[in-house]
N, C-alpha and C positions, 0 to 999 in steps of 0.2 A: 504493500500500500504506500502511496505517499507520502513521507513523511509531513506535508503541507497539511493531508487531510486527514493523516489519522491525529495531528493535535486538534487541528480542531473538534473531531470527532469526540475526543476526551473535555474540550472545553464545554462540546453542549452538553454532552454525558454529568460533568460537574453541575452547571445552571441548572438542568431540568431537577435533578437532586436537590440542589435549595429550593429551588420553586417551588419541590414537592412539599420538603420541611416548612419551609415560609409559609404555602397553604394550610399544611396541619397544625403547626401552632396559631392562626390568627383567625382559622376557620370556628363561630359559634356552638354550644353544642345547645341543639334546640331542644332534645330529649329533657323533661323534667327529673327524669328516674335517673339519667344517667349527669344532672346536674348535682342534684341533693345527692347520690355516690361520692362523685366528687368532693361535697362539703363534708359528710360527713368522716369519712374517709380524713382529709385533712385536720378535722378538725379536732377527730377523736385524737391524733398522729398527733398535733402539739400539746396536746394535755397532758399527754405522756411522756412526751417529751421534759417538759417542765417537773413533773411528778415523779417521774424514775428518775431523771438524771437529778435533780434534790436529793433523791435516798442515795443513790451513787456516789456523790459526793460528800454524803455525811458519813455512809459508811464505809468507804474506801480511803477516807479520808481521817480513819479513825477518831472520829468528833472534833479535828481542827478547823474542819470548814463545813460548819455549823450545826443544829441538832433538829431534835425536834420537832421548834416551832419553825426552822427553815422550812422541813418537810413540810408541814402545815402551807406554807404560803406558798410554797413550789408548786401544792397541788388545785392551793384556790386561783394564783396567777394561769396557771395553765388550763385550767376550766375556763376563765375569764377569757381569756385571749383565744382558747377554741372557740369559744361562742362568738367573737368580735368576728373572726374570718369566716363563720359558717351562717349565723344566724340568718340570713339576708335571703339564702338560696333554702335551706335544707330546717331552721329554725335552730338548729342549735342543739339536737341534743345530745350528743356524743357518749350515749350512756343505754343498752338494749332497757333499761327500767322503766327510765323516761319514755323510750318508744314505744313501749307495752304499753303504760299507763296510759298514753296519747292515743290508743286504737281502741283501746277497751271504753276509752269514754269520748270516739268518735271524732276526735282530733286528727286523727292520720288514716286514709284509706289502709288496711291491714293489708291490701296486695303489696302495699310501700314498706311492710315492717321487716320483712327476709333482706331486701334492699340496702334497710337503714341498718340494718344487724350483720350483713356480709361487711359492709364499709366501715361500722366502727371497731370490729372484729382485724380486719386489712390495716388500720389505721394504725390499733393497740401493738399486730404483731410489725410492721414497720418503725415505726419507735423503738417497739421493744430490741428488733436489730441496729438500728442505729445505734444506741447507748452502750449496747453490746461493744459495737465497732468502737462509738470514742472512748470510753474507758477500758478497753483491751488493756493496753500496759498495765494500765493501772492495779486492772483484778489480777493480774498474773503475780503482779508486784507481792499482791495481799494474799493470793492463795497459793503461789509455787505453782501455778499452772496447773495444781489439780482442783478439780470442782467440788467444791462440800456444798451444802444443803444450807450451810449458815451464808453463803453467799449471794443463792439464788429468788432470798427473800429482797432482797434489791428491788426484785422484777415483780414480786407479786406479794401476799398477804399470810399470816399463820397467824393461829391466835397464843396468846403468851400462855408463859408455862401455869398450869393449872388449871386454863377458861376451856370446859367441856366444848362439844360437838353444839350440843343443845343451847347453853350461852352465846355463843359464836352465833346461833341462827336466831336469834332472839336481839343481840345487838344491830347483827344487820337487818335484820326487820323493821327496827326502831329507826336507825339512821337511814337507810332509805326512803320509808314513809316520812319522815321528816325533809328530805330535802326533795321528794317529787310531792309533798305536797304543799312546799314552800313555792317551790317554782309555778306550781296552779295557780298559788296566789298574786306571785309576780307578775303572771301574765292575764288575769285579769282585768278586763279593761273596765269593769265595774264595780272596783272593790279597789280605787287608787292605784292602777297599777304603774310603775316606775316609766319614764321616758324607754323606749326603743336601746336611746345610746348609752343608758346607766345599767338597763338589767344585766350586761354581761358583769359588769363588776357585781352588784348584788350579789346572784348567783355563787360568786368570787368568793365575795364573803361568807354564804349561808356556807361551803363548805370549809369554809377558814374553820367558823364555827362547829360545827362538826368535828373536823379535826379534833381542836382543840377539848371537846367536851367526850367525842368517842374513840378516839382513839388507843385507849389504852388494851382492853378486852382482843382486840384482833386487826390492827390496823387500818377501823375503817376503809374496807375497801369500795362502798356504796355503788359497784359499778362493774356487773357480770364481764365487762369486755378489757378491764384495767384488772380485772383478778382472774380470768380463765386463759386469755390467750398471752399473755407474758410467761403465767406457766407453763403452757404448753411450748413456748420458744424456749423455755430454762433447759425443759425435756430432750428437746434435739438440739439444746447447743451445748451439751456437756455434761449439762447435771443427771443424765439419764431421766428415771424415775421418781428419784427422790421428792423432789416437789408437789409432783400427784399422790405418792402414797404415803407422804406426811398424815400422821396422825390418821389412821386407818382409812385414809380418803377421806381424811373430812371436808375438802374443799368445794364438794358438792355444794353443802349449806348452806355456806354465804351467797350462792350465787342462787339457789332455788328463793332465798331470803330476801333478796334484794329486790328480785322479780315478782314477789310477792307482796312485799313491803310497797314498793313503791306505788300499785295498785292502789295500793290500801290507803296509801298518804293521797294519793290522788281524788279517792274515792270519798273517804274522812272531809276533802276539803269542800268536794260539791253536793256533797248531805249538810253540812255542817250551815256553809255561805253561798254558794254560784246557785243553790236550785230555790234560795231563797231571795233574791234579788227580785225587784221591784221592775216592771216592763220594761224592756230598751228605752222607752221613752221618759218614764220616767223616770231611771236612772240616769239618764243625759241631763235631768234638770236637777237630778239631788248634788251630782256630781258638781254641777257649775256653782250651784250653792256654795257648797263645802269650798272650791276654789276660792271665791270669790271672799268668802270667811277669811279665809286664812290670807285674802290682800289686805285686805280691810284693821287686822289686826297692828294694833302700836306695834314700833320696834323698840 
């Protein structure tokens, strides 16, 4: 061939190549299922982010760089900032409890709940490799490069020495129902609910709170897809077993608990206030009331 034409032959061969990339990155995705994917999907992926690499750093770090209440705020910052990037497309929930809760009380078509539960599932275990990758050295550093079972709670939850099977599901019961039906009330739009651009901090906070109140029992994990698929990445990247048959499979609990719990908090909240609310239309005027009160007031 000529050597004239076979460059150019490679020059279009290159263009049409970008062309191609150019169109796939800037090309819409109109699909709603395959948007909310997307959000959820990322959204779950930085919560985890923030959440495990917190515990990573406290404990590989042998409590120099920081404890506890870091963890705490590791995990409400990373709730918060998942919701900031997710809420707009998909609502935000990066949690399967929340999305149960949401179908069972007609918030979410349920053809959408396998969807929202593959993506936060995809999310949990891409984080959970990531952290893996950046602290590599580090865990080698702390375990000699072999895997014990006190390392792999990094990635996911165990309850502390002497809290039963039956405890364990009874805390996450309680902390669940508490933060899915805290979030019912946040987004109620006729029961005060928070601006659009504040609820992701809320949120932020209710589980700061949390944290800080349930924590101690099993490491509030309030969140089937933050305690099932990190374990399962512990499973095939080292720690074999250990982590699933901790404590005679007790890992089951927390997560059937959560799933249950949150229903419940869900449920607790529109028995309680939402099914007692006054007509949309009258609620539009109590509400401006109450506004209007609280301008009116001295400073």
């Amino acid at each position: 061939m000529d050597p004239l034409l076979q460059t150019n032959s490679k020059i279009t061969r290159r263009f049409q190549t970008r062309w191609k990339i150019s169109c796939f990155c800037t090309k819409k995705i109109s699909s709603p299922y395959i948007r909310e994917f997307l959000a959820e999907t990322m959204g779950t992926f930085i919560l985890l982010m923030f959440g495990v690499g917190s515990i990573a750093q406290v404990v590989l770090g042998k409590g120099k760089f920081g404890g506890i209440l870091s963890i705490n705020f590791g995990w409400a910052i990373g709730v918060m900032f998942g919701i900031y990037w997710s809420a707009g497309v998909s609502g935000g929930h990066l949690n399967p409890a929340v999305t149960l809760a949401m179908a069972v009380t007609k918030r979410l078509p349920w053809k959408k709940l396998p969807v929202y539960w593959i993506a936060q599932s995809l999310g949990a275990f891409i984080a959970s490799a990531v952290i893996y990758g950046v602290y590599y050295d580090m865990l080698n550093e702390y375990d000699g490069g072999v895997r014990k079972v006190d390392t792999a709670w990094i990635w996911t939850t165990r309850p502390s020495s002497g809290v039963s099977t039956v405890t364990t599901f009874v805390d996450q019961f309680v902390s669940s129902g508490l933060l899915v039906g805290i979030i019912f009330a946040l987004t109620d739009k006729r029961n005060n609910a928070p601006s659009p651009r504040v609820l992701p901090l809320c949120v932020g906070i209710v589980v700061l709170g949390i944290g800080i109140s349930f924590g101690l029992n099993c490491g509030y994990g309030i969140n089937p897809a933050r305690n099932l698929i990190p374990r399962l990445f512990t499973s095939i990247a080292g720690w074999k077993s250990a982590p699933l048959s901790y404590q005679n499979y007790y890992f089951w609990a927390p997560i059937l608990a959560q799933l249950v719990g949150g229903v419940s908090g869900a449920l607790l909240y529109i028995v309680t206030i939402e099914m007692h609310h006054n007509s949309k239309k009258e609620g539009q005027v109590i509400l401006k009331e109450q506004k209007n009160r609280l301008t009116e007031q001295p400073v």
